[in-house]
C-alpha positions in Angstrom: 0.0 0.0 0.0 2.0 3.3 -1.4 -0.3 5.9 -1.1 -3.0 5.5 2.4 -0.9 4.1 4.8 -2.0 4.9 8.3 -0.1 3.7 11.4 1.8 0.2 11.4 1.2 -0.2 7.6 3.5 -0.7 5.0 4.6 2.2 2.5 5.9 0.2 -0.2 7.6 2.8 -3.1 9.5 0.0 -5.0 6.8 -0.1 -8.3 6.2 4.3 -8.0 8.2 6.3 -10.8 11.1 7.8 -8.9 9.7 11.2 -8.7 6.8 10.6 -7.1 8.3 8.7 -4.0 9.1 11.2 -1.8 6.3 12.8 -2.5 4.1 9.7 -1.3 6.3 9.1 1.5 6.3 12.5 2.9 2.4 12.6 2.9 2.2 9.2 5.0 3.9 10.9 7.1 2.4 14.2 7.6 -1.1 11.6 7.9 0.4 9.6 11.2 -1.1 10.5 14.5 1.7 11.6 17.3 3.7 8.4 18.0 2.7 6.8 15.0 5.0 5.1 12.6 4.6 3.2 9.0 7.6 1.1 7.2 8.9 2.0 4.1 9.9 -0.8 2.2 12.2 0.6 -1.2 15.1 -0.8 -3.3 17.7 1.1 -1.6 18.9 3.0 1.0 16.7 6.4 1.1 20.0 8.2 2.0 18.6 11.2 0.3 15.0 10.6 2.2 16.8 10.4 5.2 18.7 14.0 4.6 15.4 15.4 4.0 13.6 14.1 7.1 16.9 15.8 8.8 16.3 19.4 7.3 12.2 19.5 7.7 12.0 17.5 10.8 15.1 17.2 13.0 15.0 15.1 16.3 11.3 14.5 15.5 11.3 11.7 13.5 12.7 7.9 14.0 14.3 6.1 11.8 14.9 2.4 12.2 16.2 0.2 10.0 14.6 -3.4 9.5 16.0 -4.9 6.9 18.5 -4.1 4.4 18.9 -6.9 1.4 19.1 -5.7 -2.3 15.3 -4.5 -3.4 14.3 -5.1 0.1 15.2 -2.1 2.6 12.6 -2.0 5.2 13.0 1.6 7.6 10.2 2.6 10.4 9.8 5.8 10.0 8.5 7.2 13.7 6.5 10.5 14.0 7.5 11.5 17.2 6.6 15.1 17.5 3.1 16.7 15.9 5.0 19.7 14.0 8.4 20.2 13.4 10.5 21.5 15.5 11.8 25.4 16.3 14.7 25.7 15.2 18.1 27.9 14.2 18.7 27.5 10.4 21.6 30.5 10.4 23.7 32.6 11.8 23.3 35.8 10.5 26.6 37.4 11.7 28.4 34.2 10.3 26.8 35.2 7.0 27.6 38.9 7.3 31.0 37.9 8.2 32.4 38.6 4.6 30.3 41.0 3.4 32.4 43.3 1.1 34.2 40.7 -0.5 34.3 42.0 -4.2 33.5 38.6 -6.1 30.3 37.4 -4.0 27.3 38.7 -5.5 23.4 37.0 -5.4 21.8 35.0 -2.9 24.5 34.0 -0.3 21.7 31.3 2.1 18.4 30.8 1.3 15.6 29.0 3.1 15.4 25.6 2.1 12.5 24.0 4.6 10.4 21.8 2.2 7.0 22.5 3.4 6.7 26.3 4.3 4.4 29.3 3.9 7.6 32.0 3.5 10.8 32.8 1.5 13.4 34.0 2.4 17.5 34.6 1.5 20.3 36.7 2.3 21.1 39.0 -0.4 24.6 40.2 -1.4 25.8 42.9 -3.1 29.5 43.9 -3.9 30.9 46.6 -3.2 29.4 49.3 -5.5 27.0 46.8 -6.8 23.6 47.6 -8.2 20.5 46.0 -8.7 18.9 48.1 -11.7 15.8 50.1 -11.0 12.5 47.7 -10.9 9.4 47.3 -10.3 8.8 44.6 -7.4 6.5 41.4 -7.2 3.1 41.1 -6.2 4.1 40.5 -2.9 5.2 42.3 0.3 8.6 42.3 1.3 10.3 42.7 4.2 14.4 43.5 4.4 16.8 43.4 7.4 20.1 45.3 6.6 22.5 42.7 8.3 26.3 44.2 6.9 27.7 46.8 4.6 25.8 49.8 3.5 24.1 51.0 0.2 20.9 52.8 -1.0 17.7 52.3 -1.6 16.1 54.4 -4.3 12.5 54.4 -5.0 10.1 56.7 -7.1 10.3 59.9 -4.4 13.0 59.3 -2.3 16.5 57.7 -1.6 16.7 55.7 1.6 20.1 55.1 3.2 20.7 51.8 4.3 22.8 51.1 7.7 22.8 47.3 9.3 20.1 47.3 11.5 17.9 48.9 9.3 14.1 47.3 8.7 12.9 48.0 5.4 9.2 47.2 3.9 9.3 46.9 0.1 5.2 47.1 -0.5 4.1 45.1 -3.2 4.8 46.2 -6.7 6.6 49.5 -5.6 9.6 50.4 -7.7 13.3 49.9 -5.9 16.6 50.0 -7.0 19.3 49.3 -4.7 23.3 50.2 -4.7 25.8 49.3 -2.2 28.4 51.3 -0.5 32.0 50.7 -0.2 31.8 48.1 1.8 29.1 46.2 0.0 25.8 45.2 1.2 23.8 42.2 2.6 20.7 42.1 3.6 17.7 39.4 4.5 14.9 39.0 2.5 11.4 37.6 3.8 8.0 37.4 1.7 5.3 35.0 1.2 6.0 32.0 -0.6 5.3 32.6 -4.4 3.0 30.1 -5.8 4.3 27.9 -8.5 3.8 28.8 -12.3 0.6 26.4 -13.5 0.4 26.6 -17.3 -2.8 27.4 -19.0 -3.8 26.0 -22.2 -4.1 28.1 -24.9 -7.2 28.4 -27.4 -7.4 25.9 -29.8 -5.9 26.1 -32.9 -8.2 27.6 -35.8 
């Protein structure tokens, strides 16, 4: 049974097209009561499973393995918390440790929780270094000046930018940002963008 397993039931993702393992997998597992576990049986060792279990769910989870004979590895997979856990993913002065540093541009740490409601990433700019004049997305944003210094120019005004510095970015508004001598780095937070779904078009004439 690969796709309604409930507690003590077998997940079995041998015969499912790779992609869609995982994706099975993780949804017994968000379906198990508190203290409730299933087994997996697969082909191989879910080493990559297991390293995602570790980032969305650390210390929450079991993992036992059962057997382990060629296109028979049998795990149980424990849920041993109800959400996951609180945790630190960063170190913000770690990252803003080498701000400045002239060859390190773009997104320096982003969030990378599976299942989550925001995104967010850490934003670097060399000394100097511009992001061109723009109009933002349909979506809020919220920045936390974290090293360096730089500008933030919108359609009235320029706003300096220190560390410290809190910054809202409302939805669609036009921004351009330079940084300082010392480069910038900043931390970006919005609302998850929803993926792109593909309309059909009109039929052909």
């Amino acid at each position: 049974m690969a796709g309604n397993a409930v507690h003590g039931q077998e997940v079995d993702v041998r015969s499912l097209p790779k992609p869609d393992k995982h994706p099975v997998i993780f949804a017994a597992y968000d379906r198990l009561p508190l203290g409730g576990n299933f087994v997996l049986v697969n082909d191989h060792d879910p080493k990559h499973l297991r390293d995602e279990f570790e980032a969305d769910h650390p210390g929450s989870f079991g993992w036992e393995y059962l057997a382990r004979e060629p296109r028979d590895w049998r795990i149980r997979i424990t849920k041993l918390a109800s959400t996951p856990p609180p945790r630190v993913l960063a170190s913000t002065a770690a990252l803003a440790a080498d701000a400045g540093e002239p060859d390190v541009s773009g997104a320096v740490w982003k969030l990378q929780v599976r299942d989550r409601d925001l995104d967010a990433n850490v934003i670097a700019l060399p000394p100097g270094g511009v992001i061109a004049s723009h109009v933002g997305p349909d979506l809020d944003v919220l920045l936390h000046v974290i090293a360096g210094s730089g500008e933030l120019m919108s359609e009235l005004e320029t706003v300096a930018l220190e560390p410290g510095a809190l910054v809202w970015l409302p939805r669609r508004s036009r921004r351009q940002f330079t940084a300082g001598p010392g480069g910038l780095r900043y931390l970006s937070v919005h609302q998850r963008r929803q993926a792109l779904v593909l309309q059909p078009g009109p039929p052909a004439a």
